[in-house]
N, C-alpha and C positions, 0 to 999 in steps of 0.2 A: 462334404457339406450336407447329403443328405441322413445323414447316419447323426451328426451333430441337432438337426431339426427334430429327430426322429427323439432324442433323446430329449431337450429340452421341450416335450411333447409328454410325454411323461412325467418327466420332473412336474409341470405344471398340474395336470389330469390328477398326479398324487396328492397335490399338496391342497388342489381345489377339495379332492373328497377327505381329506387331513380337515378342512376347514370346517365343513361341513359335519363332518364327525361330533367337532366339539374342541376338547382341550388340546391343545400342543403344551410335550412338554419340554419343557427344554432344562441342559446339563451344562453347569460351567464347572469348570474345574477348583476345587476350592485355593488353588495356589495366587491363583488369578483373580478373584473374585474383587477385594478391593480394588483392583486397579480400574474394576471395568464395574464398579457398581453405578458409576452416573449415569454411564450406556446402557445399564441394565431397568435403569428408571424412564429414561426415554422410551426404550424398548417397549415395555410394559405399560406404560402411559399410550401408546399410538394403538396397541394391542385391543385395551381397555375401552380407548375411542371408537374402535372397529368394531366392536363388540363379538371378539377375539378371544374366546377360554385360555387360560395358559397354568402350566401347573410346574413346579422347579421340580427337579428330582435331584438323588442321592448319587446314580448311577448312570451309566452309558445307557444303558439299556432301556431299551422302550421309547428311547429321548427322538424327538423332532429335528430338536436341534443341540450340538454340540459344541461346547467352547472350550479352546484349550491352544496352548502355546506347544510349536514344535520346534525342537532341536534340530531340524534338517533344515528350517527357514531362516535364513538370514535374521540375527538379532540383530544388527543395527539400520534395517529397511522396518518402516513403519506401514508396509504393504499387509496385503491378506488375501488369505482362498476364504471362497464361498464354493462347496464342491458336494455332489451327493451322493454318498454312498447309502445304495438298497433305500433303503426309505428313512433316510438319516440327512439331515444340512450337516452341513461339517463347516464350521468357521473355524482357521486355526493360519498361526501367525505365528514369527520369530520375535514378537514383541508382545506385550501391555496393549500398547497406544494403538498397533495394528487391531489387535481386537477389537478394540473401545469402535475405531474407525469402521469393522465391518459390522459392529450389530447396531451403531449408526445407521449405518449404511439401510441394514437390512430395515430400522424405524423410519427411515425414509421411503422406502420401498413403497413398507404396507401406508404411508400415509398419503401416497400419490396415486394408488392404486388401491387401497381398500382393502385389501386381500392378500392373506398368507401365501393362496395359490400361487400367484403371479411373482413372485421372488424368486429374480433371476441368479444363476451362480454365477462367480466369476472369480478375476484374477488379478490381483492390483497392486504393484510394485512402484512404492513412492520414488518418483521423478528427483526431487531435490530434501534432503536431509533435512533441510535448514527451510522453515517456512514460517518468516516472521511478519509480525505488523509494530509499526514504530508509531507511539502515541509520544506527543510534549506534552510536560505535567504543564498546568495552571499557574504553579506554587513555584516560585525564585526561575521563571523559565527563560527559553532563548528569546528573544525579544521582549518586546512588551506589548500593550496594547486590548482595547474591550473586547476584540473577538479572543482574546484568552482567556483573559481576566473574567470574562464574563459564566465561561466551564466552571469556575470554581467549586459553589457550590453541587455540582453534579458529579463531579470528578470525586469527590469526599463521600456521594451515597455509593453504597455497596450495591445497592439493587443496579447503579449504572455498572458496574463491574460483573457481575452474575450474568448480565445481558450482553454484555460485549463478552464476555469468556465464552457464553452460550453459543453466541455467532458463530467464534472463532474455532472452537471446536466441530462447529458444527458442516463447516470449510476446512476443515484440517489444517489449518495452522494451526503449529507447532509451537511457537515462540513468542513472548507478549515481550518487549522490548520497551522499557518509561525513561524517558528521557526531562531531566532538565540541570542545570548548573550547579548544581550542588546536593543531591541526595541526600548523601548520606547524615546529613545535621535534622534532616526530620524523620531517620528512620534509628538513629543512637545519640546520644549524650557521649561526649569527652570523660574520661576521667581525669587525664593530664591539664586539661584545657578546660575548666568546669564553666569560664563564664564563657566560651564557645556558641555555648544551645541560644537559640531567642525561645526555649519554652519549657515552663516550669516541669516539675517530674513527673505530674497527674498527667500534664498535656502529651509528653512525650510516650506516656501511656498508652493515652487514646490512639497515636499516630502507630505505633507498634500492634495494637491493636486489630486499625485499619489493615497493614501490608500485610500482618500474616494472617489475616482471612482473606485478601485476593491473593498471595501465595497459595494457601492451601484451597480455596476455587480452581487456580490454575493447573496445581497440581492433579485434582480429581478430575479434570478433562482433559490430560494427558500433553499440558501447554506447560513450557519450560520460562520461568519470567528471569529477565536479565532487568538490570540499571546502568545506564548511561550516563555519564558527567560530560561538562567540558571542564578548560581547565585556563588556567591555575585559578580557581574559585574557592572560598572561606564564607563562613558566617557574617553577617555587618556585624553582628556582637563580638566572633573573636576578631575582627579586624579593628575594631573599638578598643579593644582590650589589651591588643597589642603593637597598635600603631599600625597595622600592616592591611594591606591591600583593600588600598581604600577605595577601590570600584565595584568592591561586591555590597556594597550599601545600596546599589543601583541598580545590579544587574547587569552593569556594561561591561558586555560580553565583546568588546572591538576592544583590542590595543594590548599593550607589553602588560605580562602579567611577572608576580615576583617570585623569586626563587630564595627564600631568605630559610634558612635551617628551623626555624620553630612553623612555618606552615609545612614544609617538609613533613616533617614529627607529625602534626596534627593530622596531616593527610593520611600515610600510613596506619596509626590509628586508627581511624575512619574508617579507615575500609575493612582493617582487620574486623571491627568488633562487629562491621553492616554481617558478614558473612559469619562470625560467629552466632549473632542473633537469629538471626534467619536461615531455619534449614532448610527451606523451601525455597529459597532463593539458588538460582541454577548457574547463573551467571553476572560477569559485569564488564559494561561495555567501556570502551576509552576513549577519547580525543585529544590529538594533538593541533588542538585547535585554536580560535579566537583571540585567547588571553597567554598566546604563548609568544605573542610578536616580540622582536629582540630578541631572539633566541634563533641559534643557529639549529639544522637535523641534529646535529653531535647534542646538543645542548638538551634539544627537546626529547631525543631518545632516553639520554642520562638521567632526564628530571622523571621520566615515568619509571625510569626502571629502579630509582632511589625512592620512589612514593609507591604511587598505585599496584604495580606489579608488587615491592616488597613486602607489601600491606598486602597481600593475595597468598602470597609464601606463610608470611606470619601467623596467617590465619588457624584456627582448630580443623578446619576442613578446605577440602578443596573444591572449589569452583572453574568455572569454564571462563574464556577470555576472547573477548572481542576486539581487537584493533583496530580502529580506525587506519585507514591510511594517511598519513601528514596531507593537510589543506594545505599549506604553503611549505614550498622550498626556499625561499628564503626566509628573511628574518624580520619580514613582516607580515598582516594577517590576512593579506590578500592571496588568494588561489594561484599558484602556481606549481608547478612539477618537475623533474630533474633528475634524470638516468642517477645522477650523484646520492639524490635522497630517497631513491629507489634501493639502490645498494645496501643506504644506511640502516633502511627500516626491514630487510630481508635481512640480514646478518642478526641486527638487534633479537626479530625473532627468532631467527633459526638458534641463539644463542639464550632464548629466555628461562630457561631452566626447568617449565612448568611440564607437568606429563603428560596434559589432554593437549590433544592436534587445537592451536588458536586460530580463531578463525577473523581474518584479513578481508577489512570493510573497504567497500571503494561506492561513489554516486554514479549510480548510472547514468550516463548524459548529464552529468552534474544534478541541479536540483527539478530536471523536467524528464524524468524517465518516461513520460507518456508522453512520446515523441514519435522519435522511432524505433523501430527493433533494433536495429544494429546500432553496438556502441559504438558511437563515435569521439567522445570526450568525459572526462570522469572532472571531478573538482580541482579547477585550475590548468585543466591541458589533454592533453593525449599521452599518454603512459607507453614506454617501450614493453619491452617482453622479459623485464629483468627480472620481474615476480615468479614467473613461471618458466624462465628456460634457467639453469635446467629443473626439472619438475620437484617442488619443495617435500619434504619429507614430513613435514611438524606441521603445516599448516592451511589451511584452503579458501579459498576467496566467496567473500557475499557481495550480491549487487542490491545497493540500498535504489529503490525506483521510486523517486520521489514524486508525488502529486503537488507540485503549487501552480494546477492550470485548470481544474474546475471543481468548486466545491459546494455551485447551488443547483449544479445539471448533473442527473444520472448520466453512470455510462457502466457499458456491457457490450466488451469488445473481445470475444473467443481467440480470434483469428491473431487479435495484437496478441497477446499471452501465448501463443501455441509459436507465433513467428518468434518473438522473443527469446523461447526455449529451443527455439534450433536454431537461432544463430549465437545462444551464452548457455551450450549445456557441455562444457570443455570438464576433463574429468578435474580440472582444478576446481573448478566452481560449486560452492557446497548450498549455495540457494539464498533466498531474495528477501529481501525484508522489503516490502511496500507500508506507505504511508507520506504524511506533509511534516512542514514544519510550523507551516503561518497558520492551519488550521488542526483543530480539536475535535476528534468527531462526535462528541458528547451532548452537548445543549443545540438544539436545533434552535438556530436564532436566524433562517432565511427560510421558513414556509410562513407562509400567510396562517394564522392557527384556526382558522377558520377549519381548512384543510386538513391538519395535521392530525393523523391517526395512529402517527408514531409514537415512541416518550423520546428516541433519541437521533442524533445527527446519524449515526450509523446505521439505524433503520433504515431511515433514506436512502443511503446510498448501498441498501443490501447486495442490490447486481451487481456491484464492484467489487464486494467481499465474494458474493458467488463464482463469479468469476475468476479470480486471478485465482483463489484459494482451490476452490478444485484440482484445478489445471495445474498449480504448480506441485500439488497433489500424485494427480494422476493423467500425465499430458495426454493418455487416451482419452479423458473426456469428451464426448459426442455431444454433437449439440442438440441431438434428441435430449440427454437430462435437461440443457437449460430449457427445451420448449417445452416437458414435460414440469419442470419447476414451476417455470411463470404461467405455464395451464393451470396448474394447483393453485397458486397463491392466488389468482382473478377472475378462477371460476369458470374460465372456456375450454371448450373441448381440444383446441389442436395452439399449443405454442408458438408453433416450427417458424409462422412469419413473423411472430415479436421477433424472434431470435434476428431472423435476418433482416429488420427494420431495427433494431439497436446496434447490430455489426455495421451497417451505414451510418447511421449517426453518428455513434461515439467516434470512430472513424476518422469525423470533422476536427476535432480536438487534438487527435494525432499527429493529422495532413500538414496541420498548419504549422506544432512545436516542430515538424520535422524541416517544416521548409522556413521556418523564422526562426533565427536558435537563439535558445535561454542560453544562460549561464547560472550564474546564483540566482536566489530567489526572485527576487525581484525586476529581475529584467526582462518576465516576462508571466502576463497571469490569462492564459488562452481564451478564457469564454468571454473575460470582462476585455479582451481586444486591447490590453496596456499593458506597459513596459516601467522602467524605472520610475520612481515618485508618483505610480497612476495614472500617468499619461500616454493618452490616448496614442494607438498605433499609427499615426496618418499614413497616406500614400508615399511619401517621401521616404519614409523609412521600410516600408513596403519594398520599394525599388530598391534601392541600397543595403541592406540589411542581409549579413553572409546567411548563408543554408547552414542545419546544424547538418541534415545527411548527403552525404555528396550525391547521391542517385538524383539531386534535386540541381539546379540550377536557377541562381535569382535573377530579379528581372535585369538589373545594370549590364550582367555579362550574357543575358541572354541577345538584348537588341547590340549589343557590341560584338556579340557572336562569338563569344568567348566561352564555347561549350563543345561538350563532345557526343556525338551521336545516340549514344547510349545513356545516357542523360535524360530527366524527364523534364520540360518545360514547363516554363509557368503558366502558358496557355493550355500544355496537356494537362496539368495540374488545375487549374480550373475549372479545366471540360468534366475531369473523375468527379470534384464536389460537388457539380452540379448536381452531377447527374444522379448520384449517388444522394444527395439531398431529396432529389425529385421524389424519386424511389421508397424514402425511407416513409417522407412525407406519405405520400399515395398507401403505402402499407398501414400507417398509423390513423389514418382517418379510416380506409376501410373496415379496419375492427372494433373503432368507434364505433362506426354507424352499424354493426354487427351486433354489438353491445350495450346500448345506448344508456341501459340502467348500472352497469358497474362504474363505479365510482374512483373507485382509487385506479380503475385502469385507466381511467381519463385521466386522473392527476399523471400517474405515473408515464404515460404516451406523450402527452403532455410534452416531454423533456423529448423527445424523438423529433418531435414536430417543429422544439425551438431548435435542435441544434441542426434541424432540416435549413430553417432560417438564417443560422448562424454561418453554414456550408454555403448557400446562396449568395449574400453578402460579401463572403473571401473571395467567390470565384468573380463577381462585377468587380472586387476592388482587385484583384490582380488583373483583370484584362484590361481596368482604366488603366491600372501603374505601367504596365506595355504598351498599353497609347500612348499615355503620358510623357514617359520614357523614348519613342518612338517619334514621340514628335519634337520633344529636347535636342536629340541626337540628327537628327536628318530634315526638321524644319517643317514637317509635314502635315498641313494646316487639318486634312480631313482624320490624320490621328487625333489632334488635339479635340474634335468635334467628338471623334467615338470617346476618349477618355471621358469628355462629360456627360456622354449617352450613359457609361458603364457606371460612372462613381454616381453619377444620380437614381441611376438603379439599386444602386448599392445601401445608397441614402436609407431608400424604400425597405430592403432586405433589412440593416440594422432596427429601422423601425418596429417592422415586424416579427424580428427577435426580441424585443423590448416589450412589445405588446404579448408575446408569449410568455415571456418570465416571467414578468409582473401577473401575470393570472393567477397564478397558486403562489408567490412569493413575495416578502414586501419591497419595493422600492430601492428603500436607502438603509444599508447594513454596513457593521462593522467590517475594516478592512485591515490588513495588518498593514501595506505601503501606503493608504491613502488614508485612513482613521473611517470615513464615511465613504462606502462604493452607491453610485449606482449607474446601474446600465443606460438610464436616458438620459443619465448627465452628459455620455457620451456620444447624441444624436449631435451634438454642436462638432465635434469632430468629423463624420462623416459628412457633415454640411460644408468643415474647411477644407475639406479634399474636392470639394466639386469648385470652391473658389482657388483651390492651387493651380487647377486643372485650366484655369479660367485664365491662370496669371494675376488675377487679382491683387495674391498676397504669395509670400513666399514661401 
C-alpha cells in the first residue's frame, strides 16, 4: 500500500511540473488514428479550455502521452490501461473503442480537475460486452399517441442525434438500438414491389440521407447501431396495392398478423437491400411479436426463418442478429411462456446458420426493470433454465430493463445497477439494453420552459444515462466519480452527499415496482401512482395486489399471516421509505441553503425532495392499507381509526408531492395510457382512500 502511494506521488509531482513546463506532447499511433479521432477532438478541446499546450508528434519519443492498441489485451474487451512508464502515460488497449474510452476518460479527467497533473492511471475491463440504449422512432411506431408524435420533429434534426451519440459515448454505451414497426420502408425503396414506398425517390433520398449520417456519427464514437421491427408489418401503400394486411394502415400492432408468399418476398427483400445500403449499420433486431397472434412457436419460428433471417443470408454483407425471445406461447398476442417454446426458440437458434454468436433478448421484470435487482419474471412468466443448461454455444442472453415508471423525476441509483450486476452477471449474459417504450427522450415536453436550460428530454435525465452507463461499463465505478461529476456540473466543492441523497430517493421508485408488480406497460407507471387505463392506485389495490419480488410480502397475506420470517413486511417496508425519504429530504435542503445562488442545482434537488414526498406518502398508505386490512380481518375498530390517521396523512404527503412537481414542470402532459396525466388530478384518489377507510364507499 505504501509503495502504491508512493508511486502515484510521483506520477502526479511529474505531471504537475509536465504542466507547468508548457506543451505535452502526445503520440497516437497512425493505425488507430481514425478510430479515436472524435476522442482526440474532445481530448484537445478540454486541453485548449485549461489552457493546456499540446503538440502531436511523429514518434514515441519525447511523447507525454502514448496511444496504441496491444496484441496481449483482449480484442473483444472494450476496457483500457492508463499506466506510466518513466515519464511516459501509456494508454493502450486490445481495441479502437477501448482507446476512444480511455482518452475519454483521460478529457474528463482534466475537465474535473483542471489539470494534466492529477490524471490518475488505471485499469478498466468492460463488465458487459453489450451496452445498449433502446430508443422508439416517432415515425409508423408501437403505439400511438402525442407524447410520440409530438418527438417528431426532433427525432429528424441531426443536431438531436449528435447530442444523444455524444451522451452516449460519453457513458460508454456501445450500442444505439431504433425501434419501430416497420424500418425498413423509410430506409430503401422495393424494386419488386415499386408501389410499396409511401415516398417519392427525392424523399427517399433525404431519409437515406438522414440514417447514414447517424450511422456514421455512431460509428466515430465507437457506438454499433442495430433496427428493430415487430412484425408481421407492410407499408399502407404495399398493403393498398396488394390487398394484404390491412392493419398496417394504422399501426395496429395487436392481433393475427398474415403470412401470405408476396409479403414474405417483400420482407426478405427489405431487409436484404436495408443491409446492403447501409455499411454502417452493425445489426438488426427481431420480434416475434404483437402481429404474429394465430400462429403457433413452429409457425412463428418458420415465418422468421423464411423472411427476416433469409433476408440477412441474402445480403452482400454480414450483419449481427438480435432475437427477441417469443412474447407469447401460445397463439395469441398476449405474454405467455412455455418450457415447450423454450426448446423451440433454442433449437431454431442453435440451428440458424449465421456465423456471429446471435444474441437472445429477454425483458427484465417484463416492462418495469427498475424494480428490483433480482429477476423475477421476463415477458409473460418466469422462464425455466432451458436457454442455458446446457451452456449454448452460438449464442448469449441480453436483459432489455425497461423504464415505464418515471419519466418527469430524475433518478440516480448506483447501488440499484451495482446490485443488479451481481445478481445477472452469469457468463451467459452478454449485457443490457436500458430504455422505455411509451416515452422518447427527445423533445422535452414536462419542464416548465421557463426552467429549461436543456434542448433535450435526455439532458434531463443525464444521471440516469450517468449512471447505468458507467457501471455497466465498468462495475468498479466508485461513487466518488459520481460526487466528483455532479461537483463539476453545479459548481460545489464536495458531491459525496448528492450522491447519497439521490441513492435514497430514486430508491422510492424501486421500493415500490418491487413491492406492487408491473407486468406490461401499462399496468403500472410508479411516480404518477397508476395502473391500467391511468387509474389511480387506491388502498384497495394496495392491500391485494401480489409482490413482484418475493423478499417482499403484501398486505392481505401479511395480516393473515401468511409469510415467512425472512420476509420483509409491509410495515418494515414503510418504516425503510420513511426514513430514507426523511434523509434524502434533510440532505437536499441542506445544500440548498449552502448554495442558495445555483440555479439548476435547485431545479435538479428539486426531484430529490419530490421523490422524498413521493416515499412518504407510500409508507402512510401502506401502514393505512394494514389498518385497513387489520380491521376488515379481526373487527378491530381502533385499526380502522389509525387507517384514517395514516391515509389522511398520506392525503397530505400526495399533496405535497404535487406541489413539488408542479414547481419546475407543467401540470397536465401527454400520456401514452391516459392521453392527458396529471399528478393533482389524482389528489381525488388519495381523498377516496380516506372514504374507503371510513366505509363510506367501497
Amino acid at each position: 500500500m505504501i509503495r502504491i502511494v508512493l508511486i502515484a506521488t510521483c506520477f502526479i509531482v511529474f505531471f504537475a511540473c509536465s504542466n507547468k513546463a508548457g506543451t505535452i506532447n502526445i503520440y497516437v499511433d497512425e493505425a488507430v488514428k481514425e478510430d479515436v479521432d472524435y476522442a482526440l477532438q474532445e481530448l484537445t478541446q478540454e486541453l485548449k479550455a485549461n489552457k493546456i499546450d499540446f503538440s502531436f508528434l511523429k514518434s514515441k519519443e519525447h511523447a507525454h502521452l502514448v496511444v496504441e492498441t496491444k496484441e496481449r489485451i483482449n480484442k473483444k474487451n472494450d476496457g483500457f490501461k492508463l499506466e506510466k512508464d518513466n515519464e511516459t502515460l501509456l494508454l493502450s488497449s486490445g481495441n479502437t473503442r477501448g482507446l476512444l474510452y480511455g482518452l475519454l476518460d483521460i478529457a474528463e479527467q482534466i475537465k474535473i480537475k483542471k489539470n494534466w497533473g492529477t490524471i490518475k492511471v488505471k485499469s478498466v475491463s468492460a463488465h458487459y460486452p453489450f451496452r445498449a440504449i433502446k430508443l422508439n422512432l416517432p415515425w409508423f411506431p408501437y403505439r400511438g399517441g402525442e407524447n410520440l408524435s409530438l418527438h417528431y420533429d426532433t427525432c429528424k434534426d441531426l443536431k438531436f442525434w449528435e447530442a444523444f451519440l455524444d451522451m452516449m459515448v460519453a457513458n460508454k454505451f456501445n450500442t444505439l438500438t431504433l425501434w419501430n414497426l416497420h424500418p425498413f420502408m423509410y430506409m430503401v425503396q422495393s424494386d419488386k414491389f415499386p408501389e410499396a414506398s409511401p415516398f417519392t425517390k427525392e424523399e427517399m433520398a433525404e431519409w437515406q440521407t438522414f440514417w447514414k449520417a447517424i450511422f456514421k456519427m455512431a460509428k466515430a464514437r465507437g457506438i454499433d447501431p442495430y433496427i428493430f421491427n415487430w412484425n408481421i408489418f407492410v407499408s399502407e401503400e404495399f398493403g393498398k396495392a396488394y390487398n394484404v394486411a390491412e392493419y398496417s394502415k394504422d399501426g395496429g400492432y395487436w392481433g393475427d398478423g398474415e403470412t401470405n408468399a408476396i409479403i414474405e418476398e417483400y420482407t426478405r427483400e427489405m431487409v436484404s437491400k436495408t443491409i446492403n445500403e447501409y455499411e454502417d449499420l452493425v445489426g438488426i433486431g427481431i420480434t416475434l411479436g404483437e402481429r404474429m397472434g394465430g400462429m403457433t412457436s413452429e409457425i412463428r419460428r418458420d415465418w422468421i426463418d423464411r423472411t427476416l433471417i433469409q433476408g440477412i443470408k441474402d445480403a452482400d454483407r454480414k450483419v449481427k442478429l438480435f432475437y427477441r425471445a417469443p412474447l407469447s406461447a401460445g397463439t395469441t398476442s398476449h405474454g405467455t411462456v412455455s418450457k415447450a417454446t423454450e426448446v423451440i426458440t433454442r433449437e431454431a437458434i442453435e440451428n440458424i446458420g449465421l456465423d456471429d454468436e446471435v444474441l437472445l433478448g429477454f425483458k427484465f421484470n417484463w416492462s418495469h426493470g427498475h424494480s428490483s435487482p433480482k429477476l423475477s419474471i421476463v415477458h409473460g412468466g418466469i422462464l425455466t433454465d432451458t436457454y442455458w443448461k446446457p451452456e449454448p454455444a452460438n449464442y448469449k442472453g441480453v436483459y432489455t430493463v425497461r423504464n415505464e415508471d418515471f419519466f418527469v423525476l430524475r433518478w440516480g441509483q448506483p447501488d440499484f445497477v451495482r446490485d443488479f450486476m451481481k445478481y445477472n452477471s452469469e457468463d451467459y449474459i452478454n449485457g443490457v439494453i436500458i430504455g422505455s417504450e411509451t416515452y422518447i427522450p427527445a423533445k422535452d415536453y414536462t419542464t416548465k420552459e421557463t426552467y429549461r436550460t436543456w434542448d433535450y428530454a435526455f439532458q434531463k435525465q443525464w444521471l440516469f444515462y450517468k449512471t447505468w452507463g458507467n457501471l455497466l461499463y465498468n462495475k468498479e465505478t466508485p461513487d466518488t466519480y459520481f460526487a466528483d461529476v455532479l461537483a463539476n456540473k453545479y459548481g460545489i466543492t464536495d458531491g459525496s452527499k448528492l450522491v447519497s441523497a439521490w441513492r435514497m430517493a430514486s430508491q422510492n421508485a424501486n421500493s415500490l415496482a418491487s413491492f406492487y408488480r408491473g407486468e406490461w406497460d401499462g399496468t403500472l407507471y410508479t411516480e404518477g401512482m397508476t395502473r391500467e387505463k391511468g387509474q389511480f392506485i387506491g388502498v384497495n389495490k394496495v392491500i391485494s395486489h401480489p409482490v413482484l419480488d418475493s423478499s417482499y410480502v403484501n398486505i392481505a397475506n401479511y395480516v393473515k399471516g401468511a409469510f415467512t420470517e425472512d420476509q420483509i413486511t409491509p410495515l418494515q417496508f414503510a418504516d425503510a421509505m420513511e426514513e430514507k425519504s426523511i434523509m434524502a429530504q434533510k440532505i437536499a435542503k441542506q445544500i440548498i441553503k449552502e448554495y442558495p445562488e445555483k440555479e439548476l442545482l435547485k431545479i435538479e434537488t428539486n426531484d430529490i425532495d419530490t421523490w422524498g414526498h413521493f416515499g412518504l406518502y407510500i409508507a402512510d398508505k401502506v401502514r393505512g392499507g394494514v389498518a385497513l386490512q387489520t380491521y376488515r380481518v379481526k373487527g378491530d375498530k381502533q385499526a380502522q381509526k389509525e387507517a384514517i390517521s395514516h391515509l389522511t396523512n398520506a392525503l397530505q404527503h400526495w399533496k405535497d408531492y404535487v406541489t413539488s412537481i408542479e414547481k419546475y414542470n407543467v401540470e397536465v402532459m401527454p400520456h401514452q395510457f391516459n392521453n392527458k396525466f396529471s399528478f393533482r388530478e389524482h389528489i381525488a384518489g388519495a381523498e377516496r382512500d380516506i372514504a374507503i377507510a371510513k366505509q363510506e364507499i367501497n
